[in-house]
C-alpha positions as CSV (number, residue, x, y, z in Angstrom):
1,X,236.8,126.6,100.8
2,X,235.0,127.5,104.1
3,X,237.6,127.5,107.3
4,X,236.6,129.3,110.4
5,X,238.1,130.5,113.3
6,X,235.6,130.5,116.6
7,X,236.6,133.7,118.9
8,X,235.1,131.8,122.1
9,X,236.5,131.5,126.1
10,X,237.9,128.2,125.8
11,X,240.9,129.1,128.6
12,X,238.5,130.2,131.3
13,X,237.4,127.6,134.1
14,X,233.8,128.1,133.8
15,X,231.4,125.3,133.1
16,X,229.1,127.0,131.0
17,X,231.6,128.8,129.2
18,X,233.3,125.4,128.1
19,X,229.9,123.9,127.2
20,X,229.0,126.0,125.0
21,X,232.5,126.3,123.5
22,X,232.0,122.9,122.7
23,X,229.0,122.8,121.1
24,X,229.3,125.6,118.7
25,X,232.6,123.6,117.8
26,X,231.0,120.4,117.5
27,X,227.8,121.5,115.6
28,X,229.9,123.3,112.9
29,X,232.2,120.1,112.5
30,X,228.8,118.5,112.2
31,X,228.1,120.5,109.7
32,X,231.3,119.6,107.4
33,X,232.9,123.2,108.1
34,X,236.4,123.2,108.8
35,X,237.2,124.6,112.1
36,X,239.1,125.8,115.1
37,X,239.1,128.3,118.4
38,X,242.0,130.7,118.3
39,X,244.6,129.8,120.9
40,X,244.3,133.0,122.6
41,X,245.8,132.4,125.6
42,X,249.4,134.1,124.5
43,X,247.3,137.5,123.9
44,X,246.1,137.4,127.8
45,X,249.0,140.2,128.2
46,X,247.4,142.7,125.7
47,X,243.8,142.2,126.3
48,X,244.6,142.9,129.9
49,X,246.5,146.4,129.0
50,X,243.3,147.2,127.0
51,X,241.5,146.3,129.7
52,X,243.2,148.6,132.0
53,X,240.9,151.9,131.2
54,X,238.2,150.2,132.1
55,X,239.4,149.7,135.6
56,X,240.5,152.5,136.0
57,X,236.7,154.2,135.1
58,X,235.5,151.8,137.6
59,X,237.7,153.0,140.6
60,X,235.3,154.8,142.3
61,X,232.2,152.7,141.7
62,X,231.3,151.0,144.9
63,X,228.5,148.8,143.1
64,X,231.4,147.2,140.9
65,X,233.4,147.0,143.9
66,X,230.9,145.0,145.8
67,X,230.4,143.0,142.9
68,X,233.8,142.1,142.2
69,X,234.8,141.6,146.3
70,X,233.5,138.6,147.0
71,X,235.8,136.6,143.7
72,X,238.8,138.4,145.1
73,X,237.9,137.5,148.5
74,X,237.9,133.6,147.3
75,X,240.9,133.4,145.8
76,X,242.6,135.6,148.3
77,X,241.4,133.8,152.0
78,X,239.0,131.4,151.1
79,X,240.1,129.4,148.2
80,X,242.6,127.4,150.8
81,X,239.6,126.5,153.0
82,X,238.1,124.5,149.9
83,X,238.6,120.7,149.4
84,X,238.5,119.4,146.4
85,X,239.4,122.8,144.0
86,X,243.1,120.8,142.4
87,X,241.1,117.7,141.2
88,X,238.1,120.3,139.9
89,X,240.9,122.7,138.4
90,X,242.1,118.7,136.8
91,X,238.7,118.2,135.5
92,X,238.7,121.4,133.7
93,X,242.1,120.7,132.0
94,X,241.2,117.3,131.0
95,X,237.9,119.0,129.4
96,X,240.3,121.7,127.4
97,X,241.7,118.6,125.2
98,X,238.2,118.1,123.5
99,X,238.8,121.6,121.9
100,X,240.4,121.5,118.5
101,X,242.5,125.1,118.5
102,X,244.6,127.3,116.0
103,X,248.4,127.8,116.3
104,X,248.9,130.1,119.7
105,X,248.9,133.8,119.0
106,X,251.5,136.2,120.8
107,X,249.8,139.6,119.1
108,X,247.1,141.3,117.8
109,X,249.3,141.6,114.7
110,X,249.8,137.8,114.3
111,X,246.8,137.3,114.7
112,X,245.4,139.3,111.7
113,X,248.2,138.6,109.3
114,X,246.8,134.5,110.3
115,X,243.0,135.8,109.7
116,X,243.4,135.1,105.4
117,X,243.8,131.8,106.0
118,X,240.1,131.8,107.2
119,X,236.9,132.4,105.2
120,X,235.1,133.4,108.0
121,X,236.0,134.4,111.8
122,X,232.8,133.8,114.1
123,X,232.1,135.4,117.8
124,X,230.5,132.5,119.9
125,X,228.0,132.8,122.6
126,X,228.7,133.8,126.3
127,X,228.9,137.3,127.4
128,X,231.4,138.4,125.0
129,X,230.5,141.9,124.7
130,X,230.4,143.0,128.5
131,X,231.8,146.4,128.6
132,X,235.0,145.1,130.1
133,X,235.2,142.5,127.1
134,X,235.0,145.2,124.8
135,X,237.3,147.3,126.1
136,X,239.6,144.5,125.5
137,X,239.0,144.6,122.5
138,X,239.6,141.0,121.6
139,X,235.5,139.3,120.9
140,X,235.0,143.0,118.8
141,X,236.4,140.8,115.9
142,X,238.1,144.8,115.5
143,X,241.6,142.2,114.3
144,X,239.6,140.6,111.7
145,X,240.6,142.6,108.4
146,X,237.3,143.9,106.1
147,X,237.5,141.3,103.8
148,X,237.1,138.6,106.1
149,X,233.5,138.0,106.4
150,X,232.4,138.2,110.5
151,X,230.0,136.7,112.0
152,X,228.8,136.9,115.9
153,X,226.4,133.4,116.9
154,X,224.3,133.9,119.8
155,X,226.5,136.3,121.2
156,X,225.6,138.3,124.3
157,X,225.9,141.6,125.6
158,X,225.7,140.4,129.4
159,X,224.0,143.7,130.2
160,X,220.8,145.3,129.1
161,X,222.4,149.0,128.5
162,X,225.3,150.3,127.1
163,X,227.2,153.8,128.8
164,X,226.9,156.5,126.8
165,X,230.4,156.8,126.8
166,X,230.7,153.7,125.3
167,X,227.7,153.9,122.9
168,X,230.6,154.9,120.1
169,X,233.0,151.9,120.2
170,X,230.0,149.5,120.1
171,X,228.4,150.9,116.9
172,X,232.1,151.1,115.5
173,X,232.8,147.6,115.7
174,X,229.1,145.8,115.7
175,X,229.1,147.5,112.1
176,X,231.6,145.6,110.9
177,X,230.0,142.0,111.6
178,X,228.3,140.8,108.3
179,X,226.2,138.3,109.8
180,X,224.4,139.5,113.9
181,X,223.1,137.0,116.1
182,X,222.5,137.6,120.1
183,X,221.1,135.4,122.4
184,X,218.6,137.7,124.3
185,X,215.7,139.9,123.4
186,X,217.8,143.0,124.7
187,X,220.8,142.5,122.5
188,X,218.8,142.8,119.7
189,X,217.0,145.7,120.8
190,X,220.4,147.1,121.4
191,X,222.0,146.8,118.3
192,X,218.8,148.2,116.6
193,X,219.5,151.3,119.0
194,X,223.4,152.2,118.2
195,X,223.1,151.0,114.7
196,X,220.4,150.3,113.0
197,X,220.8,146.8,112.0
198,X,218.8,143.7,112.2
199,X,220.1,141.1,114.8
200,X,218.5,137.5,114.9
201,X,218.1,136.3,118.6
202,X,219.2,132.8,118.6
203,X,219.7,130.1,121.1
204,X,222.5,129.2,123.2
205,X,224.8,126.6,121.1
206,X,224.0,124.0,123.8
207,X,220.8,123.8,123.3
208,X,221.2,122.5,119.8
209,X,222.2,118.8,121.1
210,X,219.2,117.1,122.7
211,X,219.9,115.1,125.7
212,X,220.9,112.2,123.2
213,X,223.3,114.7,121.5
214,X,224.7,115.2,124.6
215,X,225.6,111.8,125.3
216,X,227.8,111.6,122.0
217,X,229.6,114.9,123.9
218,X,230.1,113.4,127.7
219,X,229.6,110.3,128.3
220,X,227.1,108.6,131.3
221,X,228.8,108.5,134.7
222,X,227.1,106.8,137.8
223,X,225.0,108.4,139.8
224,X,226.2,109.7,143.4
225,X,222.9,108.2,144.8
226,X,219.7,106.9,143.5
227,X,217.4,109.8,143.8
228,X,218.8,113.3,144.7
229,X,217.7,117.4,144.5
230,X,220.5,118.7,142.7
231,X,221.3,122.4,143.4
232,X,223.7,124.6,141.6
233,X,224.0,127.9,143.2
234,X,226.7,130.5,141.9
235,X,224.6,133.2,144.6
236,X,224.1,133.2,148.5
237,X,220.5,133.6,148.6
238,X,219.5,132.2,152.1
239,X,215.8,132.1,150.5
240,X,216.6,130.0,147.5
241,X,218.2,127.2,150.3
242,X,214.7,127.5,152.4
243,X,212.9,126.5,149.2
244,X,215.3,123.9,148.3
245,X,215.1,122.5,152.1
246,X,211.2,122.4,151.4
247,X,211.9,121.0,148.9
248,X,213.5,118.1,150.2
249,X,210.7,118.1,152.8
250,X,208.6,117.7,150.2
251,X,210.0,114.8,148.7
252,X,212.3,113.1,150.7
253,X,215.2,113.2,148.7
254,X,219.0,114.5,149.8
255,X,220.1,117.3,148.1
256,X,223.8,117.0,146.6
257,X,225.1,120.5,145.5
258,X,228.0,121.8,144.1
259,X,228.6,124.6,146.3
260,X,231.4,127.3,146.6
261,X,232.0,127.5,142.7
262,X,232.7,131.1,142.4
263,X,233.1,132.8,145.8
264,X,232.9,131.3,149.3
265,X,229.1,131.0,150.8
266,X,229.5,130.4,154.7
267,X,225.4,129.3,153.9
268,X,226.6,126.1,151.8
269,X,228.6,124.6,154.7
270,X,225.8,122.9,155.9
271,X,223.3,122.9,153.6
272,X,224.0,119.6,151.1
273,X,223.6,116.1,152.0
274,X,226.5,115.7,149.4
275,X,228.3,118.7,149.3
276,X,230.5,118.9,145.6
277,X,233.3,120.7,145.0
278,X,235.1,119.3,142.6
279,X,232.8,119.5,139.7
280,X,234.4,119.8,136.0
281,X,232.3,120.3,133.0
282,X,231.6,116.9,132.5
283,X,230.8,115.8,136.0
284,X,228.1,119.1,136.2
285,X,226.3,117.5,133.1
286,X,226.2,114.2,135.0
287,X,224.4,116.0,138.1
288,X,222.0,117.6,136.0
289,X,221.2,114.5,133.7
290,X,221.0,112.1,136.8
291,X,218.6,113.8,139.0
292,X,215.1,113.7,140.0
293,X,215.0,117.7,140.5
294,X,216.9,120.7,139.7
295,X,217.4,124.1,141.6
296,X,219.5,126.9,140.0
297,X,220.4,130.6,139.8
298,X,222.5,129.5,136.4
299,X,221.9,129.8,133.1
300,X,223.4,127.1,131.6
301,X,222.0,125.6,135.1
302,X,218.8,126.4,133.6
303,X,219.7,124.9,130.0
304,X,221.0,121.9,130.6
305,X,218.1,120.7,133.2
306,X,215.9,122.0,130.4
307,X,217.7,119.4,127.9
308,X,217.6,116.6,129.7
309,X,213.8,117.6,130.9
310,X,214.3,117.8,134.3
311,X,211.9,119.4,136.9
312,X,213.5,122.4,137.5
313,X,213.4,126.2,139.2
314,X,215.8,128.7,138.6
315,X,216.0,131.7,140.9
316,X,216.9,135.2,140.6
317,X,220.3,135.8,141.4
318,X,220.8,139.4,141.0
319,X,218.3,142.3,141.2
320,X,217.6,143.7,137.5
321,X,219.3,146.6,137.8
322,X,222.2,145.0,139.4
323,X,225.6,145.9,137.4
324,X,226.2,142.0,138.0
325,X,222.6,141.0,137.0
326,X,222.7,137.9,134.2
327,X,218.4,138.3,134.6
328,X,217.9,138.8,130.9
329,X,219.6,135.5,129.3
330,X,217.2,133.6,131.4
331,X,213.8,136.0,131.0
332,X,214.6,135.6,127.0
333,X,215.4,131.8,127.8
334,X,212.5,131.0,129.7
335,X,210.4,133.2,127.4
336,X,210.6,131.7,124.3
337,X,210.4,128.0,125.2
338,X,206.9,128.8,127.6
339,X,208.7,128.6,131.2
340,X,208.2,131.6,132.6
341,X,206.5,130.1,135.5
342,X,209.6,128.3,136.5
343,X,211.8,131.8,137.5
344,X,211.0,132.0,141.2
345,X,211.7,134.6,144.0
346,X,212.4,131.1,146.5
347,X,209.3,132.6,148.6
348,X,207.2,130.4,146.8
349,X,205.4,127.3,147.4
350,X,206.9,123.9,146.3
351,X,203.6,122.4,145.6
352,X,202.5,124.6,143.1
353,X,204.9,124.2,140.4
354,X,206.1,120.9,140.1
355,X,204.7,119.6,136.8
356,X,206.4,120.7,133.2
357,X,205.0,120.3,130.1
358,X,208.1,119.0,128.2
359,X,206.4,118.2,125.2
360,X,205.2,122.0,124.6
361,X,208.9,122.6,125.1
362,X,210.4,120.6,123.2
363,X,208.2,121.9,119.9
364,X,209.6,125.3,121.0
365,X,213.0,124.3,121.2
366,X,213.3,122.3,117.7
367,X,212.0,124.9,116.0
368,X,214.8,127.4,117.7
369,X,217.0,124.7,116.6
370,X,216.0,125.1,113.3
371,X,216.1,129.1,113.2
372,X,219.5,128.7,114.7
373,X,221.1,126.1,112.1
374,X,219.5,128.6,109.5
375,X,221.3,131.3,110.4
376,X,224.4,129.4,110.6
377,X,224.0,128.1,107.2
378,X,223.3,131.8,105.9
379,X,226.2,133.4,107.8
380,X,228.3,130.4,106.2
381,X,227.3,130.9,102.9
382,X,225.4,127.1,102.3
């Protein structure tokens, strides 16, 4: 009988993260499979001592200082300053209970001796294998024993190069997963690089609901006005808000925008007509789904304005060779579904791109639907 376990972030407060935890969840129950996410949460401990190496290597690197600064900064001085962040911390913990999860593991030991009760233990999407994921060592799948089959859906790399250093411990445990899927171009021109084996490049697990789909998930919640810009910045780009403002220029519309999500922008404090802080997974669908336009520097930002065919620009928040940059999930999103055009410095002019050809779209996305169900199907045995 077929039973997997889903090796997915379904603790951390993260919209996207959640989403897509979800729907990888939801479209194997779809499927008939037998499921559940592995209660991690009691392993948080461990993974952190694993983590600590990592750290450490990083000590003297200013660039992972800067990037890591402004989060600390939040929590430390700004986080008080926020309204809203207890009934958006509420929304997040009512959104956990839609997850259906294992027992709660304590150890890495636990945790393997539970893995024969599976036929299969699968890495979701999201940035799993980030250098400071893998030193973890938790989304390697390195507990799974050999004769569970492994499988890694759409799972990302969150970077487009791997430290030399680390070159060894990647093509240790990628060559135990039976069954490789990533989610961008460059993971699959990395694995080819440290191992030698074929990875399919598959889409995110939220983009296999269409906009009705999604309404089965989370359900319809009333609008905040009649016609709005939405804008979901996790950046400070001054330029991205100029275009937005043109924007509203433009078309006379208010922008509402959840703002101070991940760090504090002093920008954001007077740039929404209806400023939102308090924004769970649900209520970000809602803002997406119920707006005229859409301006983002997110991927799943991106995704979900995509889904519900939205006019929408998404906006470079990091500069390629950032340490921080998330550029290629969106170049290999935007890429294979013909929407190149709609990745934007914020220099640009509103006029020029406000028409999308959703029907061109949509015949790209079924048929990455239909690659992606395949290669669930084949990883699964069917």
């Amino acid at each position: 009988m077929i039973k997997v376990a889903i090796a997915a972030v379904h603790w951390k407060h993260n919209h996207g993260s959640m989403l897509q935890c979800l729907a990888l969840q939801r479209v194997l129950t779809d499927m008939d499979i037998n499921n559940e996410i592995i209660d991690m949460t009691g392993l948080h401990a461990e993974i952190r001592k694993n983590r600590m190496s990592f750290f450490l290597r990083q000590f003297f690197s200013l660039s992972f200082i800067q990037a890591k600064l402004g989060k600390v900064k939040f929590e430390l001085i700004y986080k008080k300053r926020v309204h809203g962040l207890d009934d958006r911390k509420r929304h997040f913990v009512d959104f956990e209970n839609r997850f259906v999860l294992s027992q709660r593991f304590y150890s890495m030991a636990d945790l393997t001796k539970a893995c024969f009760d599976y036929s299969h233990v699968m890495a979701g999407s999201d940035q799993l294998w980030l250098p400071i994921n893998v030193a973890g060592d938790y989304y390697t799948l390195n507990f799974v024993p050999d004769s569970i089959t492994k499988v890694s859906y759409a799972t990302s790399f969150g970077v487009s190069d791997i430290p030399k250093r680390d070159r060894e411990t990647y093509k240790q445990f990628i060559g135990r997963i039976h069954h490789l899927s990533v989610r961008e171009n460059s993971g699959q021109k990395l694995i080819q690089s440290l191992t030698g084996q074929e990875a399919e490049v598959v889409c995110d697990p939220t983009l296999l609901f269409d906009k009705e789909g999604w309404e089965t998930l989370i359900p319809l919640q009333e609008k905040i006005c009649e016609q709005y810009i939405f804008c979901y910045f996790l950046g400070g780009n001054k330029l991205h808000r100029e275009f937005v403002n043109n924007l509203k220029k433009f078309t006379n519309l208010p922008i509402v925008a959840m703002v101070h999500m991940e760090e504090y922008h002093p920008v954001d404090n007077s740039f929404a007509d209806y400023p939102v802080t308090d924004a769970g997974p649900c209520e970000f669908v809602n803002l997406i789904r119920n707006a005229d336009y859409v301006c983002t520097d997110s991927y799943h930002g991106s995704i979900f304005s995509i889904i519900h065919q939205k006019c929408f620009w998404v906006f470079k928040r990091h500069n390629d060779n950032s340490l921080m940059s998330t550029n290629t999930r969106i170049n290999s999103l935007l890429e294979v579904l013909g929407l190149t055009n709609r990745y934007l410095t914020g220099s640009e002019n509103v006029e020029d791109s406000i028409e999308i050809d959703y029907d061109a779209v949509s015949n790209s996305l079924q048929t990455q639907r239909e690659k992606a169900m395949q290669f669930l199907k084949n990883s699964l045995g069917l």
